[in-house]
C-alpha positions as CSV (number, residue, x, y, z in Angstrom):
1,X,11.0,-29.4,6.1
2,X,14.4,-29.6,7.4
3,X,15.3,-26.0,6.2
4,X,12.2,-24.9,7.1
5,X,12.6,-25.9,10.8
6,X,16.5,-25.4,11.0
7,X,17.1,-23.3,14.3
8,X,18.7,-20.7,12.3
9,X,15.9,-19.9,9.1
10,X,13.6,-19.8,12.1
11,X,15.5,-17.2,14.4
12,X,15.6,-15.3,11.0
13,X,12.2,-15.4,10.6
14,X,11.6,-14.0,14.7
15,X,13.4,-11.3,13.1
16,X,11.7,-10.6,10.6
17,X,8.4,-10.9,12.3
18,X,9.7,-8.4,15.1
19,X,11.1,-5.9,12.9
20,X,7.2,-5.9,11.3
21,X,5.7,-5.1,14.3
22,X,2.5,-6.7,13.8
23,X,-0.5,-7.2,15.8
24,X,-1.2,-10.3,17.9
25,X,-3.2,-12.8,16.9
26,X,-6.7,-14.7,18.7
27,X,-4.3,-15.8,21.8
28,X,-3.7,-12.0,22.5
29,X,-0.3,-12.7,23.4
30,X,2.5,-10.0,21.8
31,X,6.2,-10.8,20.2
32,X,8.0,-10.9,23.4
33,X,5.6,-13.3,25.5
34,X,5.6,-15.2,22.4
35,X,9.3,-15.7,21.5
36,X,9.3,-16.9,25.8
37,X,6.8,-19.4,25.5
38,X,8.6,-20.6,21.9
39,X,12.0,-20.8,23.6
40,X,10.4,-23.1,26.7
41,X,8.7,-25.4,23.8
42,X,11.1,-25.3,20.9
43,X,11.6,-29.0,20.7
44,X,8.5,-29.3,21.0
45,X,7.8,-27.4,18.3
46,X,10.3,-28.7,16.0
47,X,9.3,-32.1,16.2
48,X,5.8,-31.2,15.6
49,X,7.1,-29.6,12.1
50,X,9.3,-32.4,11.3
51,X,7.0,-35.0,11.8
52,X,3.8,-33.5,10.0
53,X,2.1,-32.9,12.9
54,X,2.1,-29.1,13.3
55,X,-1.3,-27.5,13.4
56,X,-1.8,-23.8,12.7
57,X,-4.2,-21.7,15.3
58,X,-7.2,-19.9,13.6
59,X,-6.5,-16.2,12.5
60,X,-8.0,-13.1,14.0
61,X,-10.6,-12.2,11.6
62,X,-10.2,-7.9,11.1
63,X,-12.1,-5.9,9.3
64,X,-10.2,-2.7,7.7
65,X,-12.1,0.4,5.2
66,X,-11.1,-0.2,1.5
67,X,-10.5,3.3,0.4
68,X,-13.0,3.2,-2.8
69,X,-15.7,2.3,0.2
70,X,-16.5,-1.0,1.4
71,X,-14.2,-2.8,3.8
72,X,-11.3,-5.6,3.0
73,X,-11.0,-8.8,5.1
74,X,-8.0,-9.5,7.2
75,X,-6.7,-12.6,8.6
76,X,-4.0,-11.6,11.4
77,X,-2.3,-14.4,13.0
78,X,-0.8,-15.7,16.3
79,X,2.9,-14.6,16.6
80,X,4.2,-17.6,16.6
81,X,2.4,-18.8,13.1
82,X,3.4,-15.5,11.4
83,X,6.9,-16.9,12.4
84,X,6.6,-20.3,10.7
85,X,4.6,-18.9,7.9
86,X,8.1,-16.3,7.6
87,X,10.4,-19.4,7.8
88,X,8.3,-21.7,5.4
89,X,8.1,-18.2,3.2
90,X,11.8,-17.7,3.7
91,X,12.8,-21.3,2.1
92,X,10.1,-21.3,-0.8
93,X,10.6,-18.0,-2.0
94,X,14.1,-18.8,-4.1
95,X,12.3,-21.4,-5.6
96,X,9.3,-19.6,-6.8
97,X,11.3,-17.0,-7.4
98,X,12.5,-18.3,-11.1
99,X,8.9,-19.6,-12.3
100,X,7.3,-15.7,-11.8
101,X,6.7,-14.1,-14.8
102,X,9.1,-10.6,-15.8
103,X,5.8,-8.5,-16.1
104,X,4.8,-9.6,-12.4
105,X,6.2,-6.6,-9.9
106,X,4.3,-7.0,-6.3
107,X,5.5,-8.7,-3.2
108,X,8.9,-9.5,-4.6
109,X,12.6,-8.8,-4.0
110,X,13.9,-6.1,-5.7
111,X,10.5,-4.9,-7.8
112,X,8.2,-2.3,-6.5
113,X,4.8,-0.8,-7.7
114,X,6.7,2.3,-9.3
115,X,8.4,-0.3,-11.7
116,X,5.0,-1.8,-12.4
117,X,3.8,1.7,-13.5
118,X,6.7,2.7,-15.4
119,X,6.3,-0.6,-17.5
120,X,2.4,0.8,-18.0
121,X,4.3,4.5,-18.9
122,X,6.5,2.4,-21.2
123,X,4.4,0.4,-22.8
124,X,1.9,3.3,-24.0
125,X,4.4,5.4,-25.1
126,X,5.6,2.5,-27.4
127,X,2.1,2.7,-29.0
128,X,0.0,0.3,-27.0
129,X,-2.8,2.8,-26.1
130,X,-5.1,0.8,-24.9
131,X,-5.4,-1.3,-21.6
132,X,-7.7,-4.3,-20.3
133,X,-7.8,-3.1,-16.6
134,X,-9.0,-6.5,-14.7
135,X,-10.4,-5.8,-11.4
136,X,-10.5,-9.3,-9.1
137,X,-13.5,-9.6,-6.8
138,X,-12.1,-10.3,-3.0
139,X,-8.8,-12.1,-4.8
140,X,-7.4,-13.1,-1.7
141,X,-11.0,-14.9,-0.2
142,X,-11.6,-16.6,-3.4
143,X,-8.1,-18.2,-4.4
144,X,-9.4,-21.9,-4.6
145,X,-7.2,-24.5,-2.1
146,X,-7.4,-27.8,-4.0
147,X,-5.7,-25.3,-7.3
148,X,-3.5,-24.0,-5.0
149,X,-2.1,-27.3,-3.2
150,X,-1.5,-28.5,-6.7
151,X,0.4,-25.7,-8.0
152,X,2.2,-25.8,-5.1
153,X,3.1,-29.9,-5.3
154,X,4.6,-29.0,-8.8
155,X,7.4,-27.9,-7.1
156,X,7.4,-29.0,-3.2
157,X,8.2,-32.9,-3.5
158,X,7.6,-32.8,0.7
159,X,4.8,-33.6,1.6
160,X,4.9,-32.4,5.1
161,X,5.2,-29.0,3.8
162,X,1.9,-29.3,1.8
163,X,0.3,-30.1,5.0
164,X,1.8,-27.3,6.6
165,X,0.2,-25.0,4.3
166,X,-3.0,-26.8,3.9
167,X,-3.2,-26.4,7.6
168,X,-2.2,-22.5,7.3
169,X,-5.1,-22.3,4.9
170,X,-7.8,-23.8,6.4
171,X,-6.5,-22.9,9.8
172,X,-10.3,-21.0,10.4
173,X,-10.9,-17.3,11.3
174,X,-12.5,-16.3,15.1
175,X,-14.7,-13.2,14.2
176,X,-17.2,-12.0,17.3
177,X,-15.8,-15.1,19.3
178,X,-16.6,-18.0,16.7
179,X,-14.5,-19.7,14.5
180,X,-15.5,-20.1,11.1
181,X,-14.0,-22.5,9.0
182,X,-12.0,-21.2,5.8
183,X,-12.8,-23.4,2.6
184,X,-11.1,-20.7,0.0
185,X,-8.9,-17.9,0.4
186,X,-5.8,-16.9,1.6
187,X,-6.4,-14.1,4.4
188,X,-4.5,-11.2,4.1
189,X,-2.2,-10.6,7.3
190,X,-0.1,-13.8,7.6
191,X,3.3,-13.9,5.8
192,X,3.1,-16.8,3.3
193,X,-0.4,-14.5,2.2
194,X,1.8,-12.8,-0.2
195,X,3.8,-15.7,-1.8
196,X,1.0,-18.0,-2.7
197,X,-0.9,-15.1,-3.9
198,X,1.8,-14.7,-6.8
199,X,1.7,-18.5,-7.0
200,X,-1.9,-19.2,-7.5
201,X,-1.4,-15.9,-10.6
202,X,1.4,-17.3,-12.1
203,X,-0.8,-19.8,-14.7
204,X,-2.5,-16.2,-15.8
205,X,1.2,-14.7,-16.4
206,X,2.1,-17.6,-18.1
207,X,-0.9,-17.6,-20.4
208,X,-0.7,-14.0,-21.3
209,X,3.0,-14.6,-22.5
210,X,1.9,-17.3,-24.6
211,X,-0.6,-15.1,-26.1
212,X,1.9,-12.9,-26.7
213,X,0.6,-9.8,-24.7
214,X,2.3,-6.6,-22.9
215,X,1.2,-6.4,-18.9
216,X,2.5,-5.1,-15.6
217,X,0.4,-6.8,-12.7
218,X,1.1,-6.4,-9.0
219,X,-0.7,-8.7,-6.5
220,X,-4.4,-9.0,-7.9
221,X,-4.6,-5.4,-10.0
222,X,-3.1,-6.1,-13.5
223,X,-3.0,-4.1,-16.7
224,X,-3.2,-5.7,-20.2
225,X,-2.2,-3.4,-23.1
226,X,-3.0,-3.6,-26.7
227,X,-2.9,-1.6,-30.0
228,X,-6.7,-1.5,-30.9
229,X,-10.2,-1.3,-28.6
230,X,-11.3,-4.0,-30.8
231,X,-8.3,-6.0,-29.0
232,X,-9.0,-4.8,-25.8
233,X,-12.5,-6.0,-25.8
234,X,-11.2,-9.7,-26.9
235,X,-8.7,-9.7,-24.7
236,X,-11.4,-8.7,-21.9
237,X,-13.4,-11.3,-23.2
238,X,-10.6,-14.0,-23.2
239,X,-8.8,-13.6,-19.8
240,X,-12.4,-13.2,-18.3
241,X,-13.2,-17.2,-19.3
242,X,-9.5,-17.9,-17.9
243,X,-9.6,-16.7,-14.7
244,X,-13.2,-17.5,-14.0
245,X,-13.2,-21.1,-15.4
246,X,-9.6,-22.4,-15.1
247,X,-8.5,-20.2,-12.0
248,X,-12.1,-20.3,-10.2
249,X,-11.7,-16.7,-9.4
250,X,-14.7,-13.8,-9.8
251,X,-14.1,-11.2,-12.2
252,X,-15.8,-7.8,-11.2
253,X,-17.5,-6.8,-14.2
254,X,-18.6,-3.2,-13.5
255,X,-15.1,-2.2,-12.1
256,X,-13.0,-3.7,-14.8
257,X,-12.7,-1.9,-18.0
258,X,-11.2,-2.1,-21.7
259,X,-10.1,1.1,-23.4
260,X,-8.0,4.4,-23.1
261,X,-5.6,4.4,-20.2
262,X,-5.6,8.2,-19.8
263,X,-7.0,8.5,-16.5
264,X,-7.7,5.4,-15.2
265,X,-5.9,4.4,-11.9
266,X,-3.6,1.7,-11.1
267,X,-1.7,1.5,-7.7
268,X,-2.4,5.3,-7.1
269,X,-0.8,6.6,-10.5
270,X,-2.9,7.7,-13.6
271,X,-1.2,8.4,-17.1
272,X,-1.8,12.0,-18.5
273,X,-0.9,12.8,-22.1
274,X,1.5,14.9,-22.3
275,X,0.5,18.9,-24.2
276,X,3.6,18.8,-26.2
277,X,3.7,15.3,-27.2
278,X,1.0,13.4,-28.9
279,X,1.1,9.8,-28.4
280,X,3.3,10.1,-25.5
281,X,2.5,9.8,-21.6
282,X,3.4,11.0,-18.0
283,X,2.7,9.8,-14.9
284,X,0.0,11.9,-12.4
285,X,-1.5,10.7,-9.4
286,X,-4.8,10.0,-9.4
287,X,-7.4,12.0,-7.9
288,X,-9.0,9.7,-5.8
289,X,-5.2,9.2,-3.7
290,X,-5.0,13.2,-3.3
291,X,-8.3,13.0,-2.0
292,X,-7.5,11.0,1.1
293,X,-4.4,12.6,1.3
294,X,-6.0,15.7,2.6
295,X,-8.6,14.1,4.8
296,X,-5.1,12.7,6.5
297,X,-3.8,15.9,6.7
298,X,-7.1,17.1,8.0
299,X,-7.2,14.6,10.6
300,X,-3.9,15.4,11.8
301,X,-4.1,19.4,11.5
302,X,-6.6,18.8,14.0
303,X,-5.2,17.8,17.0
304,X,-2.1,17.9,18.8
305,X,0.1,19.4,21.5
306,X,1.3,21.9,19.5
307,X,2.2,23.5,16.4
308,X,5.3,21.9,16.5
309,X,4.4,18.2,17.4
310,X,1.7,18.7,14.6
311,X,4.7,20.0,12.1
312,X,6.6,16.6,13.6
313,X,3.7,14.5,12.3
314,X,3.0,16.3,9.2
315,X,6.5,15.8,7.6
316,X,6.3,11.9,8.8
317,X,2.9,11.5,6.5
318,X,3.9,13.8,3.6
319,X,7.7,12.2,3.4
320,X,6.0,8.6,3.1
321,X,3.1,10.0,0.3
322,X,6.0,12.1,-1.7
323,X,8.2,9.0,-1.5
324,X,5.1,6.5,-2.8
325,X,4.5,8.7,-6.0
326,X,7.7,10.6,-6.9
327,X,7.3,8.9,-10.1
328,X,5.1,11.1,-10.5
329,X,5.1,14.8,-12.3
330,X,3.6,17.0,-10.0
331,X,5.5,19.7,-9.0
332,X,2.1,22.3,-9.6
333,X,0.1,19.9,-7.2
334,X,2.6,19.7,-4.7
335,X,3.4,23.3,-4.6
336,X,-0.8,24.0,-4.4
337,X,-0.9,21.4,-1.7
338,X,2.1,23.2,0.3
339,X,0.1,26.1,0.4
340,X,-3.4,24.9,1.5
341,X,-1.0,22.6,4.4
342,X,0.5,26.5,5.0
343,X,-3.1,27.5,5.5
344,X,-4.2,24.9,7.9
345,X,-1.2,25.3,9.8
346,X,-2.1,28.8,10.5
347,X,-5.6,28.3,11.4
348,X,-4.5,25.4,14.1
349,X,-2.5,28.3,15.7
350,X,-5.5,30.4,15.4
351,X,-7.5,28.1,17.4
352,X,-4.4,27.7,19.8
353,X,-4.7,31.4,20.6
354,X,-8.1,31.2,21.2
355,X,-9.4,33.8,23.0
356,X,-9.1,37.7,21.0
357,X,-7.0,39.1,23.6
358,X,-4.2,36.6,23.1
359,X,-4.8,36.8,19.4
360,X,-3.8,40.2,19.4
361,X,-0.9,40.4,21.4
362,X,0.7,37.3,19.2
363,X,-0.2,39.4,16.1
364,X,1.4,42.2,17.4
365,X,4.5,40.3,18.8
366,X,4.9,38.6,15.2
367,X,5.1,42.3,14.0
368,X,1.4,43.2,12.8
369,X,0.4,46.6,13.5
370,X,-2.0,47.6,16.4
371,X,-5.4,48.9,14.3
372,X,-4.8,45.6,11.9
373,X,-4.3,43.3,14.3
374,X,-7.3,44.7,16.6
375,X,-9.7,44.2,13.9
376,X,-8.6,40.7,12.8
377,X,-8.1,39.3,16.6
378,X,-11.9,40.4,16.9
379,X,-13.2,38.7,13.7
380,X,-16.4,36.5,14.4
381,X,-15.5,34.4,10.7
382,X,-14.4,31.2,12.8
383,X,-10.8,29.8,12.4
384,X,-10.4,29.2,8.7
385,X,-11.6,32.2,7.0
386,X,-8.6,34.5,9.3
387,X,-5.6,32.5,7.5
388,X,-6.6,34.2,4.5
389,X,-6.2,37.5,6.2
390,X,-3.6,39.8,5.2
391,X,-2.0,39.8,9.4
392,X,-2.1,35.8,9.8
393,X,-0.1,36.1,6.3
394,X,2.3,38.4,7.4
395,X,2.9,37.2,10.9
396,X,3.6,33.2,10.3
397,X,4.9,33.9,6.9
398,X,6.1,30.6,4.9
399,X,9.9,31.1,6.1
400,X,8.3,31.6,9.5
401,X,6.4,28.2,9.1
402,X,9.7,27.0,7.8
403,X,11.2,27.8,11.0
404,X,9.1,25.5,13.2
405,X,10.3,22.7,11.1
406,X,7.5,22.2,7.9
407,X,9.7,20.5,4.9
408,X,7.6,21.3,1.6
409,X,5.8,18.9,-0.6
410,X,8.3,20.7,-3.5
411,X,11.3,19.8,-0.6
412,X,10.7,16.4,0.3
413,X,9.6,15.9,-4.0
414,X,13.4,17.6,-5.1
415,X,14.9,15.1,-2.3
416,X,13.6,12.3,-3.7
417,X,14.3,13.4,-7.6
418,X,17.2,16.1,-7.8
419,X,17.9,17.7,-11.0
420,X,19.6,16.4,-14.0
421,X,23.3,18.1,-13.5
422,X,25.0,18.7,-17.0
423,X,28.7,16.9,-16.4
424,X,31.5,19.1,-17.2
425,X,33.8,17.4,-20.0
């Protein structure tokens, strides 16, 4: 506890927080009048942590869509416990760190999800073609606190720091203006969240690497591959009874599945065989992911200043979803996507225009001739069906929407994965 309240792992952790830019919590109160009132009541404060004695406020309960439908529970904070749940996380982390399993990849320094899916690549291509896909039922509500605080005194030989995160856990959530006392779980939204997530897992890790099996799990979503279906379906069978009777968590039957990989998704990605290899994968993305993609893009193609404060927005959404799945082949997807973005681009202009008069004399001032760009200024089709026509095509041509500032899918994709350069011996 004396790390964990030392002046400077706590200014660290204001850092942290702030840089985060997170929401305030149930005292409504943002980072700045927080850090104030902190400063006025630091020894305060610090004696409270040092002597046991500190007692977290109840989280804002928040309820966010899930993007396969349904909605996922959050648990957001006060400032000032996100801050000492970052300084408690800062000190316990190295010490974790050690006990986590190689095949685990989410929520810890220096992994990411693209190295969790090119272990899944990996591992089919070395002849494990078939996966146990385990889907956890509301991990994070469920994760049992007695398990939990005794994992956790395995290692933490202070007991004020138990107490600390018992109190974080069972702190309550205020949804509709009642509190509701929290007897599982640990809410997604506060800092240490992440941590004892990969904690509470490890036993599972551990037991699937003394059975000898190939996995790659981030957070709660973990693949399990084999070399048979017959395997898969014990192996279903097996970690099922594990997690529901040692760990106390609910496995969701319907979602989870044993069998081919081809196609099913984890963390966006799908693997695809490839047509000239048999036997041997690539990685796609998923339908489902390219599917909210575009409602995005919709949604932001539909408002705006202008064309150029849309094109400012655009690249900021398509930059962060071309940087998420670069691991990815999908240069045939991008370069359709580009041209349906292209499309909507023009038909925001369209509606910009508006009226048939002003239609026409952009047309002809982005060179259209007069009898071509009479007819399609007039046209009663609405705004979408005009971006096919041959005038909105040859006045905002793709250099032309180039111009205003649109990077590519194919741009942003080549940026992130240049071409192999043969070196000159």
């Amino acid at each position: 506890m004396e790390l964990i309240a030392n002046r400077i792992n706590i200014s660290n952790a204001y850092l942290r927080v702030r840089r985060n830019h997170g929401s305030h919590g149930i005292d409504g109160r943002s980072i700045d009048e927080t850090i104030d009132d902190m400063k006025r009541r630091r020894g305060e404060i610090l004696e409270s942590l040092l002597q046991g004695k500190y007692k977290a406020t109840p989280v804002r309960g928040v309820e966010i869509p899930k993007p396969n439908g349904g909605t996922r529970q959050l648990g957001i904070p006060t400032v000032q416990d996100r801050i000492i749940q970052q300084a408690v996380h800062q000190i316990l982390s190295p010490l974790f760190e050690p006990q986590f399993s190689d095949s685990s990849y989410g929520f810890r320094p220096g992994r990411s999800a693209h190295d969790a899916v090119e272990k899944t690549r990996n591992l089919y291509n070395q002849g494990y073609c078939y996966v146990v896909d385990i889907d956890l039922s509301k991990y994070f509500d469920t994760i049992n606190h007695d398990l939990l605080l005794e994992m956790l005194r395995r290692t933490i030989k202070d007991e004020r720091v138990i107490q600390l995160i018992k109190s974080f856990l069972k702190s309550g959530m205020m949804k509709d203006g009642v509190v509701v006392e929290t007897e599982a779980g640990s809410p997604q939204g506060g800092n240490l969240s992440p941590l004892l997530s990969n904690i509470y897992l490890t036993p599972f890790d551990k037991e699937l690497e003394a059975r000898g099996h190939k996995f790659a799990r981030y957070a709660d979503d973990v693949n399990i591959y084999v070399k048979s279906r017959r395997a898969a379906i014990r192996v279903m069978q097996s970690c099922t009874r594990f997690l529901e009777r040692t760990l106390k968590l609910r496995v969701n039957r319907e979602k989870s599945q044993a069998g081919s990989p081809i196609g099913i998704k984890f963390l966006g990605y799908t693997l695809q065989e490839c047509s000239q290899t048999l036997g041997v994968a690539q990685l796609n993305v998923h339908p489902k992911p390219i599917e909210r993609f575009k409602s995005k893009i919709r949604a932001i193609t539909r408002r705006g200043d202008s064309i150029k404060e849309v094109i400012k927005q655009l690249n900021q959404a398509l930059t962060g979803w071309v940087n998420y799945y670069r691991k990815a082949s999908m240069t045939p997807l991008l370069k359709s996507l580009d041209g349906w973005i292209r499309r909507r681009i023009r038909m925001l202009q369209w509606r910009y225009w508006k009226k048939p008069k002003t239609r026409y004399k952009e047309l002809i001032k982005l060179g259209v001739g007069c009898k071509r760009a009479y007819a399609d200024a007039h046209s009663s089709k609405g705004a979408w069906a005009p971006t096919r026509s041959w005038s909105m095509h040859h006045a905002m041509t793709n250099t032309y929407i180039g111009s205003l500032g649109y990077k590519t899918l194919v741009s942003i994709y080549e940026r992130f994965n240049p071409p192999a350069v043969n070196s000159v011996l």
